[in-house]
C-alpha positions as CSV (number, residue, x, y, z in Angstrom):
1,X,0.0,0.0,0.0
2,X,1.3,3.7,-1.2
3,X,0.1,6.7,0.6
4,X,-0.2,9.7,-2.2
5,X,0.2,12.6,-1.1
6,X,-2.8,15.2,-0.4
7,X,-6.3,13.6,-0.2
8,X,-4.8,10.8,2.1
9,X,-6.2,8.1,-0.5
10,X,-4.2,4.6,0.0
11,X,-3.2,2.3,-3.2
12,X,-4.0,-1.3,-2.5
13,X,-2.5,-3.9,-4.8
14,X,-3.4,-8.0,-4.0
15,X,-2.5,-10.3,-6.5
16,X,-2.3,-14.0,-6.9
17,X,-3.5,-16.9,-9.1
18,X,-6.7,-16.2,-10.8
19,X,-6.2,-12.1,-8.8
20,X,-5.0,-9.0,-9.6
21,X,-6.7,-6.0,-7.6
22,X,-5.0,-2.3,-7.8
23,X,-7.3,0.2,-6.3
24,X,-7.6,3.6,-4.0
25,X,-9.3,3.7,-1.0
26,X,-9.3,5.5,1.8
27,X,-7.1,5.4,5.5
28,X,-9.8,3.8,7.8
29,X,-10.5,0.9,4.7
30,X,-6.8,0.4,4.2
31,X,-6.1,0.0,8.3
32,X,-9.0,-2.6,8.3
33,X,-7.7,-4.4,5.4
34,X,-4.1,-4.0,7.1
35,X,-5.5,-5.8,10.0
36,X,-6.8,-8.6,8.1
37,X,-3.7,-9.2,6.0
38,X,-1.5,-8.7,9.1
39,X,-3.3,-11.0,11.6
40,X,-3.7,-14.0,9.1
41,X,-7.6,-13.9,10.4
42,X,-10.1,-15.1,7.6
43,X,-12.7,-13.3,9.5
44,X,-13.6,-9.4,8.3
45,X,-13.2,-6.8,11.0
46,X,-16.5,-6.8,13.1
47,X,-17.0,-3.1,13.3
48,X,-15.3,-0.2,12.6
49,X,-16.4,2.5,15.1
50,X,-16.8,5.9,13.0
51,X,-19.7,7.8,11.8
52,X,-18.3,9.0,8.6
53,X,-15.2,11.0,7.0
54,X,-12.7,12.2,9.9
55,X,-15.8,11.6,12.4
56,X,-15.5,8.8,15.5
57,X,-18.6,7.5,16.9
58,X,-18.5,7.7,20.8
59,X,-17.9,5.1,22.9
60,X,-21.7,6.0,23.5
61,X,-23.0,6.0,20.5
62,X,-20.7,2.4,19.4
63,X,-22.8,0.4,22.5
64,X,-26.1,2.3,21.7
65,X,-25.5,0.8,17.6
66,X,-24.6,-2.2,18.3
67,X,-27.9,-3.5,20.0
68,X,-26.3,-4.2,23.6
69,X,-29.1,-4.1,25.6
70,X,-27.6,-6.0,29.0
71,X,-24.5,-5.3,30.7
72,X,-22.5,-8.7,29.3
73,X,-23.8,-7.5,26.1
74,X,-22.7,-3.9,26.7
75,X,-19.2,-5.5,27.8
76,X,-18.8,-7.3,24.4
77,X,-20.0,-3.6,22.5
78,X,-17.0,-2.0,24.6
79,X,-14.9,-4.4,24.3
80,X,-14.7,-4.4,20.4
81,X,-14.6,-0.5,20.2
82,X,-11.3,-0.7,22.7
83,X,-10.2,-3.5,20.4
84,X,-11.0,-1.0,17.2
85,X,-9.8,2.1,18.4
86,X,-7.2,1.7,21.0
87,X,-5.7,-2.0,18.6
88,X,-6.0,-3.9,21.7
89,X,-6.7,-7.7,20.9
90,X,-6.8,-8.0,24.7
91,X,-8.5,-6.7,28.0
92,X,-9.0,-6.9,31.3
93,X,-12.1,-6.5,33.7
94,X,-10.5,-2.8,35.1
95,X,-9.8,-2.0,31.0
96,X,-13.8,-2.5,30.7
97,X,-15.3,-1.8,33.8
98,X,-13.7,1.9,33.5
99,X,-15.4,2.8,30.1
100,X,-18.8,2.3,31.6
101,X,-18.8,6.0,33.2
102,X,-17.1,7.1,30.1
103,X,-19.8,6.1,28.4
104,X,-22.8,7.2,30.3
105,X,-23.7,3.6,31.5
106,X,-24.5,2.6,34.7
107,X,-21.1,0.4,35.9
108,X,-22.1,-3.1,36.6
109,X,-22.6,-3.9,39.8
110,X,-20.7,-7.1,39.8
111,X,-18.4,-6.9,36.8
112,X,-16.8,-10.2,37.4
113,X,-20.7,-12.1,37.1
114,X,-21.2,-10.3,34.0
115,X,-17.7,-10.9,32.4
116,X,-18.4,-14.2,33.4
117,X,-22.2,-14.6,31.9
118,X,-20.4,-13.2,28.8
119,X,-18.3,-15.4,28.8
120,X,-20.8,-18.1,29.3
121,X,-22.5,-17.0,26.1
122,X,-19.2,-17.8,24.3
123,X,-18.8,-14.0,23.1
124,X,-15.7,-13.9,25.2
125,X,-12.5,-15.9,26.5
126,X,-10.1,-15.9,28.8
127,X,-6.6,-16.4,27.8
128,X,-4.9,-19.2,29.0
129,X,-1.6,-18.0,28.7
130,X,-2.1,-14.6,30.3
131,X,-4.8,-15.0,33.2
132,X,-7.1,-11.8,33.6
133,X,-6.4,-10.9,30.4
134,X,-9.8,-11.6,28.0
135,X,-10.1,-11.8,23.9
136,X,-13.5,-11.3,21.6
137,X,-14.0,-14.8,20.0
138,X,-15.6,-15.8,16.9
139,X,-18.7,-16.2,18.4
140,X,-18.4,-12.9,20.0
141,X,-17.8,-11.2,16.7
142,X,-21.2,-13.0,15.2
143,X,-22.8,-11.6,17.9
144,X,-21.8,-8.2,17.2
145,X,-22.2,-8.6,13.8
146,X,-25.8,-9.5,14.1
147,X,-26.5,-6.7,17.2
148,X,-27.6,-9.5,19.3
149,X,-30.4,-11.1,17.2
């Protein structure tokens, strides 16, 4: 990928057998498809937190769109807009727990029961490598992706 110069429009070039793609796009498109290429994931980004050109949603408005209606819910909507917009794969309970006020939400009053419902619901993991420390999983993104339905 070439920056030009100017209109901060991003060349994108994939080729392969039976491929051959050269196009423009813009920054937030070519950072998602960085993302994609970079990680080795097979799985589109879930959602990309911004409202339009230059323009990021709120933390607010992110959990209002993406049809959390619970607080586990509400952890999972947080979650993947700190994964999004602060490109951290990981979290922890205080990482989530704090963005509650942030976002005008009431802050759970047992965080740990409702990291652990969500976590019941399969839309989060905990890593077993790094204990505290939770990940989105692919049935957390499905979630997401279809605002709770």
């Amino acid at each position: 990928m070439a920056e030009q110069t100017g209109d901060k429009q991003y060349q994108v070039k994939i080729s392969g057998p039976g491929v051959n793609v050269d196009t423009m796009t813009d920054g937030p498109t070519a950072r998602a498809l960085m993302a994609i290429i970079m990680s080795g994931s097979t799985e589109p980004p879930t959602m990309v937190p911004t409202a339009g050109p230059q323009q990021t949603m709120t933390l607010r408005e992110f959990v209002d769109s993406s049809g959390a209606k619970n607080t586990p819910a509400q952890i999972l909507a947080i979650a993947e807009f700190v994964r999004t917009t602060e490109r951290k794969d990981e979290f922890t309970h205080d990482d989530i727990g704090s963005k509650f006020g942030l976002a005008g939400l009431t802050p759970p009053a047992n965080l740990a029961r409702d990291f652990q419902t969500a976590a019941d619901h399969g839309w989060i993991a905990e890593d077993p490598r790094a204990l505290g420390h939770f990940f989105i999983t692919t049935k957390g993104h499905e979630a997401l992706r279809g605002k709770f339905e």
